[in-house]
C-alpha angles and dihedrals in degrees: 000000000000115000105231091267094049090053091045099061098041087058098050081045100051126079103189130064132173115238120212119204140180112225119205097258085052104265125137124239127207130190144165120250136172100224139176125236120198093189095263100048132034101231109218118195107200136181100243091228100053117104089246093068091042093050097051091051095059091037120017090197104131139177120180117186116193117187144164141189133078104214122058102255085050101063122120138146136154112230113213124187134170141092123335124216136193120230137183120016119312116264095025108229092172104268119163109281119161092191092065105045106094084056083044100058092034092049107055093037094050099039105033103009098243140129099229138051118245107217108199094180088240091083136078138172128252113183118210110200097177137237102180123031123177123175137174136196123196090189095074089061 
């Protein structure tokens, strides 16, 4: 396992994440996402018309695995797994929302390595504040 700073900064490092969803007939769903972690939330940026988004608006289960490492004892990643909720207007256009600008400022610096956040009127944010994180570390073997 990670200790809560080690998490923590593997989760501020790393671009790519694994979203789990739950369909209407039951199936899961699983696709790859960049994100934004504050320290307290995981910060999703979806497209509105994915299935994602449409799954998680019948059903707000969510599990998001991030990982990292190519040889066995490399291997490493944080699950996280609770309730997601929508925040800020869909699709997001950029109006004024408090409540988003810390994702707002971590997104954009960390994805595209600049200062402000394109809005393309397709997108819209999903925050993840977890109840349940599990994390490994083969490293430590």
């Amino acid at each position: 396992m990670m200790t809560d700073a080690e998490v923590d900064a593997f989760l501020r490092e790393q671009r790519t994440c694994r979203v789990a969803t739950v369909s209407p007939d039951g199936r899961p769903h699983v696709g790859a996402l960049w994100f934004a972690w504050d320290g307290r939330s995981l910060w999703l940026y979806s497209i509105t018309r994915s299935r994602r988004w449409a799954d998680l608006r019948k059903d707000p289960r969510i599990s998001v695995v991030v990982d990292a490492g190519e040889a066995y004892d490399e291997l490493r990643g944080v699950e996280l797994s609770g309730t997601a909720v929508f925040v800020g207007e869909a699709p997001r256009t950029g109006e004024p929302c408090p409540e988003l600008a810390e994702a707002e400022r971590i997104f954009p610096a960390k994805n595209f390595g600049i200062e402000e956040m394109p809005h393309d009127g397709r997108h819209a944010w999903i925050r993840l504040t977890p109840e349940s994180v599990v994390s490994w570390d083969f490293r430590k073997l």
